[in-house]
C-alpha positions in Angstrom: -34.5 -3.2 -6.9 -37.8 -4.3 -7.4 -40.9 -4.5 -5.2 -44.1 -6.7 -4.6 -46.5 -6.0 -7.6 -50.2 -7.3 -6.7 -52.5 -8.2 -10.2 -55.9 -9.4 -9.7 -57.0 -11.9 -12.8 -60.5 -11.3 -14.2 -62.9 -13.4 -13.1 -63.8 -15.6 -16.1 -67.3 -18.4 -15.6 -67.7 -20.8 -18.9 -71.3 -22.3 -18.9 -70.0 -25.9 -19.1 -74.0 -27.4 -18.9 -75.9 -29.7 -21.6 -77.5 -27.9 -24.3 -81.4 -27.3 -23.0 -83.9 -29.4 -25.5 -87.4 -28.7 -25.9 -89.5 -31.8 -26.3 -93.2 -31.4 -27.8 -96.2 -32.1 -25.8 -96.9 -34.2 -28.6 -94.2 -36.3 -28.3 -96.3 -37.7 -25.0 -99.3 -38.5 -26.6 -101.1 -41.6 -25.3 -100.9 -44.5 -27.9 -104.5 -45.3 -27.9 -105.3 -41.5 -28.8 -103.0 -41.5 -31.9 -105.5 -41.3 -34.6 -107.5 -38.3 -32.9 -106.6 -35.2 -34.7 -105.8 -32.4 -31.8 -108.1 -29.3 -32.0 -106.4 -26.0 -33.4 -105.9 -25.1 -29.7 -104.3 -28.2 -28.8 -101.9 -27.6 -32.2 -100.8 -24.5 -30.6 -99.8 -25.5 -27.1 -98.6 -28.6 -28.2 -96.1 -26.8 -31.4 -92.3 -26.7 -30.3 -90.5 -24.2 -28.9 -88.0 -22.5 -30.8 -84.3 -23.8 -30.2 -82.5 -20.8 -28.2 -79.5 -18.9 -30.0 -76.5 -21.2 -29.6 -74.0 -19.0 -27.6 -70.2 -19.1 -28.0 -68.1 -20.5 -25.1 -66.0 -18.2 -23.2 -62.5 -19.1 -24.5 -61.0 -21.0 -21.8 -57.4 -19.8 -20.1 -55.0 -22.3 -19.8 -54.1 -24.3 -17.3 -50.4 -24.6 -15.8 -50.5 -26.8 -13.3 -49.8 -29.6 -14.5 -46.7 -28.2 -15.6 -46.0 -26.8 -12.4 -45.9 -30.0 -11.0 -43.8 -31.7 -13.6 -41.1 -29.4 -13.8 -41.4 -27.3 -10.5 -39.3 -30.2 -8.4 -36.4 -28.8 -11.0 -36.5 -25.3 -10.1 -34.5 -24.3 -7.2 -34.2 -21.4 -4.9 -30.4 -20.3 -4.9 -29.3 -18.0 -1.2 -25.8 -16.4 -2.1 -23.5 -14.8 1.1 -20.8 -12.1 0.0 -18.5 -10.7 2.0 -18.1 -6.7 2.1 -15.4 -4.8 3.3 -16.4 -2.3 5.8 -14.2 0.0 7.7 -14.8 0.2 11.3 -13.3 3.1 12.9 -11.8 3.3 16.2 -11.7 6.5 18.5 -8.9 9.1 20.0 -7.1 9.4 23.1 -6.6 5.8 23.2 -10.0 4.6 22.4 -9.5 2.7 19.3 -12.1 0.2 19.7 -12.9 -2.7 20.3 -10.1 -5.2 18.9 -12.3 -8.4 19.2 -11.1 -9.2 22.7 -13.1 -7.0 24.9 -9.8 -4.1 24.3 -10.4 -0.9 22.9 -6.5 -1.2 21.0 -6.6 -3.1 17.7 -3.4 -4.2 18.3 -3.9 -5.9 21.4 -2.9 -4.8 25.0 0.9 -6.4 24.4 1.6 -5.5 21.2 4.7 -3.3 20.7 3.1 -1.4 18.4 0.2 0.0 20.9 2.5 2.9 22.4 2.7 4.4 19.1 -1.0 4.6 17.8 -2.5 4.8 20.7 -3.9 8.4 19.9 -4.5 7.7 16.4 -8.0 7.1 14.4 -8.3 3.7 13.4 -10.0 2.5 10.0 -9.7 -1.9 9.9 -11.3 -2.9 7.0 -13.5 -6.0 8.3 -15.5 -8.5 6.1 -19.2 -8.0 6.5 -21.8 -10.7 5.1 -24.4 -9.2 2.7 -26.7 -11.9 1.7 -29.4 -12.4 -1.8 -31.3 -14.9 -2.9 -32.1 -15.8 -6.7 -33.6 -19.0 -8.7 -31.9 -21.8 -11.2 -33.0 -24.8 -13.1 -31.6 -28.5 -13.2 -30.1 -29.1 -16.6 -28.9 -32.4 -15.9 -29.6 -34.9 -12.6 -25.8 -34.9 -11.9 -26.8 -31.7 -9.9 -25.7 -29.5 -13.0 -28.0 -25.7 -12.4 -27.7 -22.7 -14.9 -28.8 -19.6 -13.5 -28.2 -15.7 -13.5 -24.4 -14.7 -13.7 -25.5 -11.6 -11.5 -27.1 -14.0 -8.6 -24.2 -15.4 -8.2 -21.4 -12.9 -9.1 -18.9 -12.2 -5.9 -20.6 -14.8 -3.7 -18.4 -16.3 -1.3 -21.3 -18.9 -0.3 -23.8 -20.5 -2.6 -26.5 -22.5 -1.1 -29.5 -24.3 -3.4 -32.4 -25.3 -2.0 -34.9 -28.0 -3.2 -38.6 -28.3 -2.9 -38.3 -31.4 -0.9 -36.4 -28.6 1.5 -32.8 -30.6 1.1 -29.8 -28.2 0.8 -26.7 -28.4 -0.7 -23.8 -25.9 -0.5 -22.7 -25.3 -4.6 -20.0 -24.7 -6.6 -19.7 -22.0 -9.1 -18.6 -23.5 -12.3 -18.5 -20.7 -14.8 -20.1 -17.0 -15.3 -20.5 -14.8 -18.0 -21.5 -11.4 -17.2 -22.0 -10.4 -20.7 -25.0 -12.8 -21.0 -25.5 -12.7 -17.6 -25.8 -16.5 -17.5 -23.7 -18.9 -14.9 -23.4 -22.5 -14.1 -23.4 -23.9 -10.8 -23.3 -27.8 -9.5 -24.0 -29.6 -6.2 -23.1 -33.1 -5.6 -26.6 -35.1 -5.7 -28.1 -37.3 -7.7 -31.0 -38.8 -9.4 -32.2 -35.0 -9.9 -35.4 -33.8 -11.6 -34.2 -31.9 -14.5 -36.2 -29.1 -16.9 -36.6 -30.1 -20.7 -34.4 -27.6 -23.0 -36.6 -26.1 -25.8 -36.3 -24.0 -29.3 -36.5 -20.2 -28.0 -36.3 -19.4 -32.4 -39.9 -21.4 -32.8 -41.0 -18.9 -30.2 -43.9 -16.5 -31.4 -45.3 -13.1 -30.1 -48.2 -13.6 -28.4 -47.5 -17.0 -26.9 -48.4 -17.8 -23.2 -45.4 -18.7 -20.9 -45.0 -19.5 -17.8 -42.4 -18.3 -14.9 -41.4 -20.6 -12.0 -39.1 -19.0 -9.2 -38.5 -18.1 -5.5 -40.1 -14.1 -5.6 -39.0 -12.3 -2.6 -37.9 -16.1 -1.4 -41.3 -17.5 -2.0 -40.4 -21.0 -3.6 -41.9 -22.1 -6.6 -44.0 -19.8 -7.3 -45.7 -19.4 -10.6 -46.2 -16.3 -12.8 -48.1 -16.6 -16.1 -48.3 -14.6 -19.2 -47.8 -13.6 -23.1 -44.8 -13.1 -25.2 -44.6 -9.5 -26.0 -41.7 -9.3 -28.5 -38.5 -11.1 -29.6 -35.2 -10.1 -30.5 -35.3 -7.4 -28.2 -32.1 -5.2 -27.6 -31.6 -3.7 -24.6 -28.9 -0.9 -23.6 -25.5 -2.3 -23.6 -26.3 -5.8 -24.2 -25.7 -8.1 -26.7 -28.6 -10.4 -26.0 -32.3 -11.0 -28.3 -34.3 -10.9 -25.2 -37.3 -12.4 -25.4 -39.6 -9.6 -23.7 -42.5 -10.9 -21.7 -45.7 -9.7 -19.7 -44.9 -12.0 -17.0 -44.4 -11.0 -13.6 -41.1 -11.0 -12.6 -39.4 -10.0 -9.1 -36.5 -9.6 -6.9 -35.6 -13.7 -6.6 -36.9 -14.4 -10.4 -33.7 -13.6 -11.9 -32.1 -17.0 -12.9 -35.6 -18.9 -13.1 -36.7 -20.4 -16.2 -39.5 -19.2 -18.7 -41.8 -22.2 -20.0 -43.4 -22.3 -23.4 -47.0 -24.0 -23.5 -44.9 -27.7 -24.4 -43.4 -27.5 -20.7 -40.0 -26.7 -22.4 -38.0 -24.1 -20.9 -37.6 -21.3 -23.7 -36.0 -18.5 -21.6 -33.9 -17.5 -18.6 -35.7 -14.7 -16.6 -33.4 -12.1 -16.0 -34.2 -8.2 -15.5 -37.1 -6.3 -16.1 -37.7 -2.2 -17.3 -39.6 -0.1 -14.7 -39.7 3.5 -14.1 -40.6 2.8 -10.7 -38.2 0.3 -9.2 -40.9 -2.2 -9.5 -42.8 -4.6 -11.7 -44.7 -2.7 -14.2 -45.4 -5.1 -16.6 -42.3 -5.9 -19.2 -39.5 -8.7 -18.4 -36.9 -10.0 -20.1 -35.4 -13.3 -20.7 -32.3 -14.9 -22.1 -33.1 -16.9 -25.4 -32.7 -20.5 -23.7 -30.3 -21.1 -27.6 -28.4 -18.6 -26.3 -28.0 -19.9 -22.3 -27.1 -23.1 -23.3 -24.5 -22.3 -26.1 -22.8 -20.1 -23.4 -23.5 -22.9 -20.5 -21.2 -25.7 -22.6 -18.3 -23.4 -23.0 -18.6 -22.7 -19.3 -18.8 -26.0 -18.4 -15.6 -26.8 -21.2 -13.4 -24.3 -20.7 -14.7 -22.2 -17.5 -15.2 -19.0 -20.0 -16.5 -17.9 -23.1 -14.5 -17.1 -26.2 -16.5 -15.3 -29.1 -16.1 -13.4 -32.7 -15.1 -10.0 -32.6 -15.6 -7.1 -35.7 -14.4 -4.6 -34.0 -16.4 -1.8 -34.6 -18.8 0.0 -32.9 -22.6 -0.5 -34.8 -26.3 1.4 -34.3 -29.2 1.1 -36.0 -30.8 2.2 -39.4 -33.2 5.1 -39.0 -35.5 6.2 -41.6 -33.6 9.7 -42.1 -30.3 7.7 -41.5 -31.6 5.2 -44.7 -32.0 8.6 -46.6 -29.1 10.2 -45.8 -26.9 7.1 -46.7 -29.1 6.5 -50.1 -30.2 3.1 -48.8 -33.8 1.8 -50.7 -35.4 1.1 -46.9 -34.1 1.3 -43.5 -32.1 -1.9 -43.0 -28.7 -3.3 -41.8 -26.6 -1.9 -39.1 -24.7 1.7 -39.5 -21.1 1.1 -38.2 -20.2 4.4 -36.3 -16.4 3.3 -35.5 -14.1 1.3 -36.5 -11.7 0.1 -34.0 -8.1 1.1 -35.2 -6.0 -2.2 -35.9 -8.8 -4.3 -35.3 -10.4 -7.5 -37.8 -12.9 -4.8 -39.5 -10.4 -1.9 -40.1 -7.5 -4.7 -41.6 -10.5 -5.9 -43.8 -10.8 -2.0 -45.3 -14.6 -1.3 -43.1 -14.8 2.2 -42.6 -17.4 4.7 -40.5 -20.4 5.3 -42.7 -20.7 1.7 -44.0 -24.1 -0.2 -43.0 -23.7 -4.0 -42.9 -26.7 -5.5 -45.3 -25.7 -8.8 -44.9 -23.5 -11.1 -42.9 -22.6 -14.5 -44.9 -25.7 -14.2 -47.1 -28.0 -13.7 -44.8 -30.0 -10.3 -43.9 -28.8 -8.6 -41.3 -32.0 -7.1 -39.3 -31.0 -5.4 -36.3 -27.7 -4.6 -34.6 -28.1 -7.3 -31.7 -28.4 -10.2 -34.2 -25.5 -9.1 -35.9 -23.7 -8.7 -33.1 -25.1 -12.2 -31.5 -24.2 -14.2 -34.7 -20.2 -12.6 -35.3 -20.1 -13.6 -31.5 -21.3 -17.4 -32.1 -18.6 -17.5 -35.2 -15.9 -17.4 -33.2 -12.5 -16.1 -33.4 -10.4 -16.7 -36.4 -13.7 -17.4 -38.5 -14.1 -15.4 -41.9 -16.8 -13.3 -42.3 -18.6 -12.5 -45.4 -20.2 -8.7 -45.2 -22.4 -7.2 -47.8 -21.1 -3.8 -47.2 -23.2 -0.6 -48.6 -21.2 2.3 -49.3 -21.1 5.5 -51.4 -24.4 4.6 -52.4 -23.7 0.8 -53.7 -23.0 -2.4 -52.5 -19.7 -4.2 -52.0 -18.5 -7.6 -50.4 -15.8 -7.3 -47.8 -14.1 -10.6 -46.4 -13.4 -10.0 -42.1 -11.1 -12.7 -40.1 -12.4 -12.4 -36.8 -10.5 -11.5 -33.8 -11.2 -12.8 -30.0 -14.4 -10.2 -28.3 -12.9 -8.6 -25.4 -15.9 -5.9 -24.9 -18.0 -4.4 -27.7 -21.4 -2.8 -27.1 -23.9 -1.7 -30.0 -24.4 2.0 -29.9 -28.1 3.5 -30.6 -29.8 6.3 -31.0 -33.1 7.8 -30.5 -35.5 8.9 -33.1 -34.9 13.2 -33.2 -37.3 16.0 -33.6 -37.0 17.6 -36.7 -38.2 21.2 -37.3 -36.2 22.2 -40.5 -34.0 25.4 -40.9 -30.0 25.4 -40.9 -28.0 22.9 -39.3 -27.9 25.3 -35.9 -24.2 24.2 -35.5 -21.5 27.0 -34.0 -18.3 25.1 -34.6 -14.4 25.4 -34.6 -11.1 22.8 -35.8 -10.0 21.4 -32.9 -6.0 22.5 -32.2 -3.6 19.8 -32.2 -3.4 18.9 -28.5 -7.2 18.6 -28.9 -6.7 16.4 -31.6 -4.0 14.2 -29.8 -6.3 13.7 -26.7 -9.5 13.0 -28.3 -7.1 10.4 -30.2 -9.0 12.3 -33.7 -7.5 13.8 -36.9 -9.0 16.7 -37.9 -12.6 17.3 -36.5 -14.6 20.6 -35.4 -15.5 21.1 -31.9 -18.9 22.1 -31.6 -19.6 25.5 -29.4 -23.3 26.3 -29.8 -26.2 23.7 -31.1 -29.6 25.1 -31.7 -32.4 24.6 -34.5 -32.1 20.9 -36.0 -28.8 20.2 -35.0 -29.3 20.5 -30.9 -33.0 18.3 -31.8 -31.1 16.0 -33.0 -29.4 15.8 -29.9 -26.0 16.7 -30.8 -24.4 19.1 -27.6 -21.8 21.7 -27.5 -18.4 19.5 -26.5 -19.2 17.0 -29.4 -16.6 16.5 -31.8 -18.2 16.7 -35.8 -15.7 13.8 -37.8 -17.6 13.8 -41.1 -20.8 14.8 -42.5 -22.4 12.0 -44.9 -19.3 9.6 -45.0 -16.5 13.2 -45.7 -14.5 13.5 -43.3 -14.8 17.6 -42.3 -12.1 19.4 -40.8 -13.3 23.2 -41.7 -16.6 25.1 -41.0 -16.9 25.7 -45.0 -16.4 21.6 -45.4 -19.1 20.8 -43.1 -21.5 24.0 -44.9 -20.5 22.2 -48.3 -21.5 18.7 -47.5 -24.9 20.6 -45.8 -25.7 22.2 -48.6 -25.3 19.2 -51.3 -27.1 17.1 -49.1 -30.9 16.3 -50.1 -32.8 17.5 -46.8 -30.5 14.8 -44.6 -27.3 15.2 -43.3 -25.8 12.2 -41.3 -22.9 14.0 -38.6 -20.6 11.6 -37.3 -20.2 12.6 -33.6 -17.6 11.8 -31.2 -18.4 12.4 -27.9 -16.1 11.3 -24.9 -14.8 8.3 -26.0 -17.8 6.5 -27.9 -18.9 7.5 -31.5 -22.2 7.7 -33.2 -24.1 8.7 -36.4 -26.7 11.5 -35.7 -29.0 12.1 -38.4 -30.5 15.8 -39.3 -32.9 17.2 -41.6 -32.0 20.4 -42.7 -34.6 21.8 -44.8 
């Protein structure tokens, strides 16, 4: 999944020497000559020499090795053994393989059963070990590691491994793929344990430091800079905190130190167009790991809030389209039918400005903080719609799966809305579970920039629902250069904004 990435750091030499001092020939003049007045010559060899320029100090980097040695005993190298099915296949005419036993018959030579396959193909599904290897952190000296929920998903064998080389088969105590954080333990002792830190009084442009087992390579340490916060990624649910730091096949499940020797993050993926390193990571919010690690140590699971709706992000033309002042809050797209949002009266078109008084700022925070409220909590929305603001009261439901939906930023070239459309019949209708709706057959001009493709289903154009070609040309026309298209497509449903003149 990833591969060896080799960075050279810049050679950087800091002239650490004494400032050089000039001291007057005069300054040595022999006692008994001090009331001879030296000739005009001797004034001029013996007058100082200028003071040269002070020169700056090359910034120094820092240093992480003392932190490497502090913490580095509490970082571990985790080796994981699951167990694949493979089908072996025997052959015909009575070779069938090898049954184990040095017989070509799976059976066995006695069994009854031989006479009547013996001419038959065989396919035995047998268990074959695959093996990975990832990196943790000791949380507690009771022998308590969080890691990656992906190192250790499926494992039929866990092993951790210490830098004093001792190795202890472990216990999976919890895992939560939708954080991708797990909990492990090993019966020991008197461990060395990480210090927990404040990932929220993390800043862009911090340094950090990675400690993990690359490519199996224990304890090894990767430096660099925070690069952004509150990062959403596709599908997730999770601020990452996005980093410059090196990170490789063996990282995931390491933790991420701020410049206090606290552990701020839990590395866990990285983005590459290559299958390698190229220079962004991402890591788990260490607030976030450890609010997930108690419930999986409590309870063996995580229980969080649930809206039930499906949200993206404000765009600029999506902000103009919906009459908002500035591009803020997050757009819900769907609204789950019988869910917490749609009892509470939340409807497609509304954009979330606020959750409990406090700004909402991307779609990943809201999402993170109706998750932390928990089911059954109330939820207090600042709701924009029809071009003002309204409070709506939510009683959360219990998160099963709910992903933020996102679109990217279209080409706009003006002209019609370049739609070809139809109503859908009522067997369409039925299975795309819709009412009313236009199919889409052709998409050209702004329409197909904007991304929408023939097979999309067009619900309603600025928060109208459209079931007629004329509908959809109305709510065109007596829009003000932006139309907002709510578009169905398979089973997921998303505003696509278009500028139409």
């Amino acid at each position: 999944m990833r591969f060896v990435s080799f960075i050279r750091k810049p050679l950087v030499i800091a002239m650490l020497g004494a400032a050089t001092v000039a001291v007057p020939v005069g300054a040595l003049y022999v006692s008994g000559a001090a009331h001879a007045a030296p000739s005009p010559a001797a004034q001029i060899a013996t007058a100082p020499t200028p003071a040269p320029a002070a020169v700056n100090p090359v910034a120094a980097l820092p240093d992480f090795s003392g932190m490497v040695q502090k913490y580095g005993p509490a970082v571990v190298n985790i080796t994981v053994t699951t167990k694949v099915s493979t089908a072996w296949q025997g052959e015909e005419n009575g070779n069938n393989g090898d049954n184990g036993n040095g017989n070509d018959d799976p059976f066995g030579p006695n069994s009854p059963f031989a006479p009547f396959f013996r001419n038959f193909r065989f396919q035995v599904p047998r268990p074959e070990p695959m093996h990975g290897e990832g990196s943790g952190f000791i949380i507690r000296s009771d022998g308590l590691i969080m890691t990656n929920a992906h190192v250790v998903k499926g494992a039929s064998e866990v092993t951790v491994r210490l830098t004093d080389r001792r190795e202890y088969p472990a216990k999976v105590i919890g895992i939560d793929t939708r954080s991708d954080i797990a909990l492990i333990r090993i019966k020991a002792t008197n461990l060395p344990t990480v210090k927990i830190g404040d990932s929220r009084t993390l800043k862009v442009g911090q340094w950090v430091l990675a400690i993990g087992a690359p490519f199996g390579f224990d304890n090894s340490a990767t430096a660099g800079i925070v690069s952004a916060k509150n990062r959403p990624l596709s599908g997730d649910a999770v601020p990452f905190i996005q980093t410059d730091v090196p990170i490789n096949p063996g990282n995931s499940g390491g933790p991420l130190f701020n410049m206090q020797g606290e552990v701020v993050g839990v590395n866990s993926q990285i983005y590459s167009r290559s299958g390698g390193y190229m220079g962004v990571s991402f890591s788990i919010p260490i607030d976030v790991a450890m609010k997930v690690g108690t419930q999986l140590e409590t309870t063996g699971h995580v229980t969080r809030g649930k809206l039930g709706v499906e949200i993206q992000s404000v765009t600029q033309d999506l902000s103009d389209s919906f009459g908002l002042p500035q591009p803020e809050g997050a757009l819900v797209a769907r609204v789950e039918k019988g869910g917490p949002a749609a009892r509470a009266g939340i409807e497609p078109g509304d954009v979330i400005l606020k959750l409990n008084g406090e700004p909402v700022d991307s779609t990943t925070e809201l999402s993170e903080k109706i998750a932390e409220l928990g089911p059954g909590a109330t939820a207090d929305l600042d709701v924009w719609r029809n071009h003002a603001a309204r409070k709506v009261d939510v009683k959360l439901g219990t998160l099963e799966d709910q992903r933020a939906a996102r679109t990217e930023e279209p080409r706009h070239e003006g002209g019609k809305l370049g739609l070809a459309v139809r109503p859908l019949t009522g067997e369409e209708q039925r299975q795309g579970n819709v009412q009313g709706g236009l199919l889409v057959e052709q998409a050209s001009g702004p329409a197909a920039d904007a991304g929408i493709q023939p097979g999309d289903i067009v619900l309603s154009a600025n928060g109208s629902p459209v079931a007629s070609a004329q509908a959809l040309k109305s709510a065109v026309e007596s829009s003000k250069g932006h139309v907002a298209l709510l578009i169905q497509r398979g089973d997921a449903r998303i505003f696509v904004p278009v500028r139409v003149g």
